[in-house]
TIMIGU-425608 format. One record per residue (C-alpha): chain; x, z, y; residue in one letter. Coordinates in nm, 2 decimals. Layout:
BEGIN
ch A px X pz Z py Y aa A;
...
END
This chain:
BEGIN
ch A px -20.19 pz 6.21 py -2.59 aa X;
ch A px -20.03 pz 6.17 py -2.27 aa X;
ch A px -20.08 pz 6.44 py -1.94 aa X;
ch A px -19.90 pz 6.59 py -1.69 aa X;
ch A px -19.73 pz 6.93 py -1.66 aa X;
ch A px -19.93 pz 7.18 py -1.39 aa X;
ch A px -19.66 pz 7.50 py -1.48 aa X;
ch A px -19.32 pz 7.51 py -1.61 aa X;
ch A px -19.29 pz 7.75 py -1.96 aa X;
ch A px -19.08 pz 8.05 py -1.78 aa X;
ch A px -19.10 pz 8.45 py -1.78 aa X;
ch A px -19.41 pz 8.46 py -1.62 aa X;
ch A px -19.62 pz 8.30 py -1.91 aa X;
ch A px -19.64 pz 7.96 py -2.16 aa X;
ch A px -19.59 pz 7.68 py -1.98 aa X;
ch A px -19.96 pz 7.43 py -1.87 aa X;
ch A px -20.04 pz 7.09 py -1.96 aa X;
ch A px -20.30 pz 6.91 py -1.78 aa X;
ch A px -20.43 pz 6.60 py -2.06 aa X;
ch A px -20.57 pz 6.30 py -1.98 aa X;
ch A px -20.90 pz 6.44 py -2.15 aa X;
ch A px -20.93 pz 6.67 py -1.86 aa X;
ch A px -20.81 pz 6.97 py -2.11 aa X;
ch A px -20.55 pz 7.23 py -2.04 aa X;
ch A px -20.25 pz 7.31 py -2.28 aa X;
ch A px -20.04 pz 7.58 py -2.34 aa X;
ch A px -19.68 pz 7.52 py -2.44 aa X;
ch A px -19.37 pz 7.70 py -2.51 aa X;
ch A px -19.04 pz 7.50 py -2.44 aa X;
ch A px -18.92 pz 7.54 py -2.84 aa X;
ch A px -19.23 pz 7.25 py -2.85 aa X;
ch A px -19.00 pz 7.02 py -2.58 aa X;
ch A px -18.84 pz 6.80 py -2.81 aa X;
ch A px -18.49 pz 6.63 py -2.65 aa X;
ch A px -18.40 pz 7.02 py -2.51 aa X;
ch A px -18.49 pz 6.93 py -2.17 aa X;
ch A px -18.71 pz 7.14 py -1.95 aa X;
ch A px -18.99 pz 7.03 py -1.78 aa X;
ch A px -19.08 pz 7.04 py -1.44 aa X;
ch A px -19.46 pz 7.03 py -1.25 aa X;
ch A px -19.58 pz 6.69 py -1.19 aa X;
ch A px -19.34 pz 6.55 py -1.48 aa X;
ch A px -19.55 pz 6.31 py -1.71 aa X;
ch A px -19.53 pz 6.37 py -2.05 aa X;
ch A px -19.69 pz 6.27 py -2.43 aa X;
ch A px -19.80 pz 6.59 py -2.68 aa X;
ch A px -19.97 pz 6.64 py -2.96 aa X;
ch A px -20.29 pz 6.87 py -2.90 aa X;
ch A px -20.32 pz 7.13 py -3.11 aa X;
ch A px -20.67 pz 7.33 py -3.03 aa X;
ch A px -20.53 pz 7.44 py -2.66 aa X;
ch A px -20.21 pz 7.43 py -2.75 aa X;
ch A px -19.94 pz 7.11 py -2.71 aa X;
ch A px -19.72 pz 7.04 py -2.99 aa X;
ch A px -19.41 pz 6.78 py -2.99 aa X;
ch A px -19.40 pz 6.74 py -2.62 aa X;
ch A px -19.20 pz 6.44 py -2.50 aa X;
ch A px -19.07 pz 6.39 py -2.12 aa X;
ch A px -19.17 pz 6.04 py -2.03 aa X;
ch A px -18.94 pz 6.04 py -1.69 aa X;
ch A px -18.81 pz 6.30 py -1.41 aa X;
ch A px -19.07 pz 6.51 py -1.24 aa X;
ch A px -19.11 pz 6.28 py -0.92 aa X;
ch A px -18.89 pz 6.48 py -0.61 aa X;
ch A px -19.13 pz 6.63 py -0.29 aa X;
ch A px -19.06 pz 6.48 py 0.04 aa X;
ch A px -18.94 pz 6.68 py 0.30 aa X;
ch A px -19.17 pz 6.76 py 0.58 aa X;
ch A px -19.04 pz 6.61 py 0.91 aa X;
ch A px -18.96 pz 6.84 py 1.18 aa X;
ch A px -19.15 pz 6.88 py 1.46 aa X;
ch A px -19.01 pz 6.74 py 1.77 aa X;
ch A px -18.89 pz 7.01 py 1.96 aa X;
ch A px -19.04 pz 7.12 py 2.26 aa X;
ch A px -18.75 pz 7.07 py 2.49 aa X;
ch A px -18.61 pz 6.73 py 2.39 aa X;
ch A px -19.01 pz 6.56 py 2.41 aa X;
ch A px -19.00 pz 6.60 py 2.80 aa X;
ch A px -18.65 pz 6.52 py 2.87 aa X;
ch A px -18.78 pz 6.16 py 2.65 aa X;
ch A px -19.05 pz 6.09 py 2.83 aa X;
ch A px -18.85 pz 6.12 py 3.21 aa X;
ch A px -18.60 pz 5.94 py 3.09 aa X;
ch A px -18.48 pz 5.61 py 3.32 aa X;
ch A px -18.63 pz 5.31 py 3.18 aa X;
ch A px -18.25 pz 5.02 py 3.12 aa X;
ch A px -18.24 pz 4.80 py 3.41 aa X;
ch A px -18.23 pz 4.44 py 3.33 aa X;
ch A px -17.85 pz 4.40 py 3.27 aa X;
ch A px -17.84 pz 4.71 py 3.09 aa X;
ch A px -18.15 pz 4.59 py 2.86 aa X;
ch A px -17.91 pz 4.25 py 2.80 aa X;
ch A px -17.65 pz 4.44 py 2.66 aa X;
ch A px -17.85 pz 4.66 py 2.40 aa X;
ch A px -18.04 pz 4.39 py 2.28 aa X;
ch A px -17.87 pz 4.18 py 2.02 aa X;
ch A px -17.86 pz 3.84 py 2.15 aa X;
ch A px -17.56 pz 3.68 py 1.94 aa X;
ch A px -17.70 pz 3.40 py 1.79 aa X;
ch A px -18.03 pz 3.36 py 1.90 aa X;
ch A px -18.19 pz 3.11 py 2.10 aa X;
ch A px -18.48 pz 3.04 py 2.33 aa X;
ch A px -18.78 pz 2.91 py 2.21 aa X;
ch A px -18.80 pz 2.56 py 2.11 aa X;
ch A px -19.00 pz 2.29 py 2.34 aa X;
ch A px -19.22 pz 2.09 py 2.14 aa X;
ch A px -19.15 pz 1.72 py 2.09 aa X;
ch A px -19.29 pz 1.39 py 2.17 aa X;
ch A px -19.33 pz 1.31 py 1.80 aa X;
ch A px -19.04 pz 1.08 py 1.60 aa X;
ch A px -19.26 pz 0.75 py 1.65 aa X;
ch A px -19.26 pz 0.78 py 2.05 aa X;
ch A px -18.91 pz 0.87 py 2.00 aa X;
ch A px -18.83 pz 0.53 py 1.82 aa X;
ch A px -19.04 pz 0.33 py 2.03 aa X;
ch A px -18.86 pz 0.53 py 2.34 aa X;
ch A px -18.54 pz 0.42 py 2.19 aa X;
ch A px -18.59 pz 0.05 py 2.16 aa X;
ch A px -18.74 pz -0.02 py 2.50 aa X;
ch A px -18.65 pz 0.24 py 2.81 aa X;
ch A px -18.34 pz 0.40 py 2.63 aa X;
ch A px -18.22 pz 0.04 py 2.49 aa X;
ch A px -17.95 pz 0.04 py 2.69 aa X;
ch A px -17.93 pz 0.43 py 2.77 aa X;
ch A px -17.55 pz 0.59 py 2.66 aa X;
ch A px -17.54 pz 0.87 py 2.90 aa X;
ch A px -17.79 pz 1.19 py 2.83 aa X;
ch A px -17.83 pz 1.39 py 2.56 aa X;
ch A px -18.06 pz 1.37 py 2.20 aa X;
ch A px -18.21 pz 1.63 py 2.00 aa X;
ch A px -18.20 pz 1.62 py 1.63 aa X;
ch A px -18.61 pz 1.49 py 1.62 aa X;
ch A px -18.52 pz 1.18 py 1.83 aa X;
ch A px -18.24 pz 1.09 py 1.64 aa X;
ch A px -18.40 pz 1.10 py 1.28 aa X;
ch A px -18.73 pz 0.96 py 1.42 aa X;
ch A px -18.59 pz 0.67 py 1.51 aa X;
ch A px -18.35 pz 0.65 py 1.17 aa X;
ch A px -18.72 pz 0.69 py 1.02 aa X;
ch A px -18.85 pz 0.38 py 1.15 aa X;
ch A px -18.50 pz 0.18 py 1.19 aa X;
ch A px -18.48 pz 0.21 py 0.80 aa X;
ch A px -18.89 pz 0.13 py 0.76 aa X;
ch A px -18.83 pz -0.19 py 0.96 aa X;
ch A px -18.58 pz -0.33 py 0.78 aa X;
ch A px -18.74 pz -0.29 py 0.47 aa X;
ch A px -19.08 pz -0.44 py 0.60 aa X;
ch A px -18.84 pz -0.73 py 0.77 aa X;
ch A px -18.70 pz -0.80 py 0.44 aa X;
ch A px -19.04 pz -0.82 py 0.25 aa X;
ch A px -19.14 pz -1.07 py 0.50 aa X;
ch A px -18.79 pz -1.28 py 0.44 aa X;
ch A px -18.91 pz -1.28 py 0.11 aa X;
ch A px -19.28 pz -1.39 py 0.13 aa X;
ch A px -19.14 pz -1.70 py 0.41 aa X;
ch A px -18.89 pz -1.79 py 0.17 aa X;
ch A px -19.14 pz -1.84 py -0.12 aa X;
ch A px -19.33 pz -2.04 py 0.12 aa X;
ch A px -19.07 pz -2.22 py 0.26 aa X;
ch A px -18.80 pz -2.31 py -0.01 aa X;
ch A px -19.06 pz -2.18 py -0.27 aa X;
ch A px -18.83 pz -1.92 py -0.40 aa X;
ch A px -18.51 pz -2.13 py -0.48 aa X;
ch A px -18.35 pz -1.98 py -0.17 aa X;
ch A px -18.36 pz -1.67 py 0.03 aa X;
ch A px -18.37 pz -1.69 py 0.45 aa X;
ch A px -18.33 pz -1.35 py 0.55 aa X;
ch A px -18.42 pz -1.42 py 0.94 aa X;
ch A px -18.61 pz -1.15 py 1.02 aa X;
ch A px -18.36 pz -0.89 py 0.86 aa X;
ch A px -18.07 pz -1.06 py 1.06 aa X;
ch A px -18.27 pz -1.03 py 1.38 aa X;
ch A px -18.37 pz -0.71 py 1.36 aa X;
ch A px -17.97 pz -0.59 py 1.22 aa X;
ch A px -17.87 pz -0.74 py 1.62 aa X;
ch A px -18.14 pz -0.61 py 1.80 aa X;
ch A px -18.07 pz -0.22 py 1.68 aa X;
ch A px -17.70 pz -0.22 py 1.70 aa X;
ch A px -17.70 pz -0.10 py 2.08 aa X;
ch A px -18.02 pz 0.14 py 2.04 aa X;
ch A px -17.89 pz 0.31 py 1.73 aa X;
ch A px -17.51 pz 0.35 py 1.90 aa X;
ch A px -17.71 pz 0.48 py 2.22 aa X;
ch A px -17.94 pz 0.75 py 2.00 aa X;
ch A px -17.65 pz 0.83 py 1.82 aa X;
ch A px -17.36 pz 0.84 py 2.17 aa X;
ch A px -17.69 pz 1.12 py 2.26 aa X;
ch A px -17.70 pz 1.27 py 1.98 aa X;
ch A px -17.31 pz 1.34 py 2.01 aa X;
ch A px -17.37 pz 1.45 py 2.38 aa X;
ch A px -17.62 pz 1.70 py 2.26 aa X;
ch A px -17.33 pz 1.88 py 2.07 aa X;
ch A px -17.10 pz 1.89 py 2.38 aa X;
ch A px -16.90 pz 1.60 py 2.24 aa X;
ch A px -16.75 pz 1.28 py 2.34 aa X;
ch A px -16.99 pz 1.00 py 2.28 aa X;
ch A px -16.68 pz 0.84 py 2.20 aa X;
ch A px -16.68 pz 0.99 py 1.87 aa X;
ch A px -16.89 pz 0.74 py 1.75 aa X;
ch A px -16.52 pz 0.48 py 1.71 aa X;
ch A px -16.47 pz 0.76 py 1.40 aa X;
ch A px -16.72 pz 0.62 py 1.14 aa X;
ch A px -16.51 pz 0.27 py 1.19 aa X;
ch A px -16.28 pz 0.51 py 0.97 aa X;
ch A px -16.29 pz 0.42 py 0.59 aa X;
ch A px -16.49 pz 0.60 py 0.37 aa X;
ch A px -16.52 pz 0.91 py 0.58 aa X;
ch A px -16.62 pz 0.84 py 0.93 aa X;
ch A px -17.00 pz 0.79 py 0.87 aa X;
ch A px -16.98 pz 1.14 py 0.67 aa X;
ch A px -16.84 pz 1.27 py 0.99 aa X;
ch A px -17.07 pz 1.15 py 1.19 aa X;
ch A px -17.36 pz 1.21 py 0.98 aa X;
ch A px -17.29 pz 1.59 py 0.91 aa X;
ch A px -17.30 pz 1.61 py 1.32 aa X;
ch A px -17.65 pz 1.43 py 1.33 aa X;
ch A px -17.79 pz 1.74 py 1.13 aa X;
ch A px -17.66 pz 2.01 py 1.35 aa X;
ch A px -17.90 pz 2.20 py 1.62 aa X;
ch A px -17.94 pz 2.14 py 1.97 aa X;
ch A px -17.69 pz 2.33 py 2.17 aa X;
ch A px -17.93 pz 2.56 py 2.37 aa X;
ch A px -17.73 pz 2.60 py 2.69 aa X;
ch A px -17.71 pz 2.28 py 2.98 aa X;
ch A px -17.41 pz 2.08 py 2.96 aa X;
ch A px -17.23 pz 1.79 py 3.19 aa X;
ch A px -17.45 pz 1.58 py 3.00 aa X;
ch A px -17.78 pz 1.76 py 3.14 aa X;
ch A px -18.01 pz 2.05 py 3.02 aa X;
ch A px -18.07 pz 2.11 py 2.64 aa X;
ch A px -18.35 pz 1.83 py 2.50 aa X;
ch A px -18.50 pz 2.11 py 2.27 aa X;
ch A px -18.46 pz 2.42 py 2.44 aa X;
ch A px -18.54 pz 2.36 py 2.82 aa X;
ch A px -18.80 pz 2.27 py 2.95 aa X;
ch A px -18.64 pz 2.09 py 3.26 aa X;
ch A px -18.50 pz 1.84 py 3.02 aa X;
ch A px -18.84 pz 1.65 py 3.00 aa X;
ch A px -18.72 pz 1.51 py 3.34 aa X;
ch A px -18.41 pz 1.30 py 3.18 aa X;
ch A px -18.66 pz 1.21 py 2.86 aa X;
END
């Protein structure tokens, strides 16, 4: 049977066992098998014996009583509530700021952002490009080729009936997104306070587009630059969209 102990076995009398049948034991600590004493509150499993516990285990340490908290004294609650409230500079410096940013303005969505790309931005190097407009329009740059290529396919069955392969549309669309996708991507660069003529570095074999691509995934820089105000972070930069 299991219970808990209500009075430590001492020179003031047997020790008391409340059990989980709502009884009251008596022990002595010669019953305590393991030699160690118990403690009030500590849980423990007996053998009931008419009102007696026999073989008493200790089933863990009695649990430790929190220490009241002190009241607040008398003399140091006034002096808190006149004290000066920080002024703003002051307020600055004892908040931690490292690292964090404003919040983040929503976006036009990465289809406007491809569609932006291809007609008003065609031509558009200067600026900057948060990470949203970049991978929107890698989205649908990538979905257009492969739709493109599926319709090379179907006019060359029609065409030559499969014996040859025409890929027109592929090739027309591979011109028409080389300046868009260097623009997006000269933006992109801009948004990281770089040189958009970082872009020469994936001409660089094997690990130029890895360069490049590892600085396509990196967040908007929140503060304003020579290129203009943060895409993501200010609002003001809706202006230069």
């Amino acid at each position: 049977m299991r219970g808990q102990v209500l009075k430590a076995d001492g020179s003031d009398g047997p020790g008391l066992i409340l059990g989980d049948d709502g009884v009251r034991y008596t022990y002595e600590q010669a019953q305590v098998r393991g030699g160690s004493s118990l403690a009030p509150g500590q849980k423990v499993d007996f053998m009931g014996l008419g009102d007696e516990a026999r073989d008493i285990y200790s089933l863990g340490p009695a649990p430790q009583a929190t220490a009241p908290e002190p009241a607040p004294s008398a003399v140091s609650a006034p002096a808190a509530a006149v004290q000066a409230p920080l002024s703003q500079p002051q307020a600055q410096a004892a908040s931690p700021v490292y690292g964090s940013k404003p919040p983040a303005v929503p976006g036009d969505g990465v289809w406007t952002y491809f569609i932006r790309s291809i007609t008003k931005n065609y031509f558009r190097f200067t600026g900057r490009a948060r990470r949203q407009e970049y991978w929107g329009y890698t989205l649908f740059n990538v979905l257009t080729y492969i739709v493109a290529f599926m319709l090379d396919v179907v006019l060359s069955v029609i065409l030559y009936g499969g014996d040859d392969f025409a890929p027109w549309l592929t090739l027309l669309w591979f011109l028409y997104q080389i300046i868009p996708s260097i623009a997006v991507t000269v933006r992109r660069l801009h948004d990281q306070d770089l040189s958009g003529w970082l872009y020469l570095i994936t001409f660089v074999p094997y690990i130029g587009w890895l360069v490049i691509f590892v600085f396509m995934l990196i967040d908007s820089r929140p503060e304003s630059n020579v290129h203009g105000p943060s895409p993501k972070y200010d609002p003001a930069a809706t202006a230069f969209a």
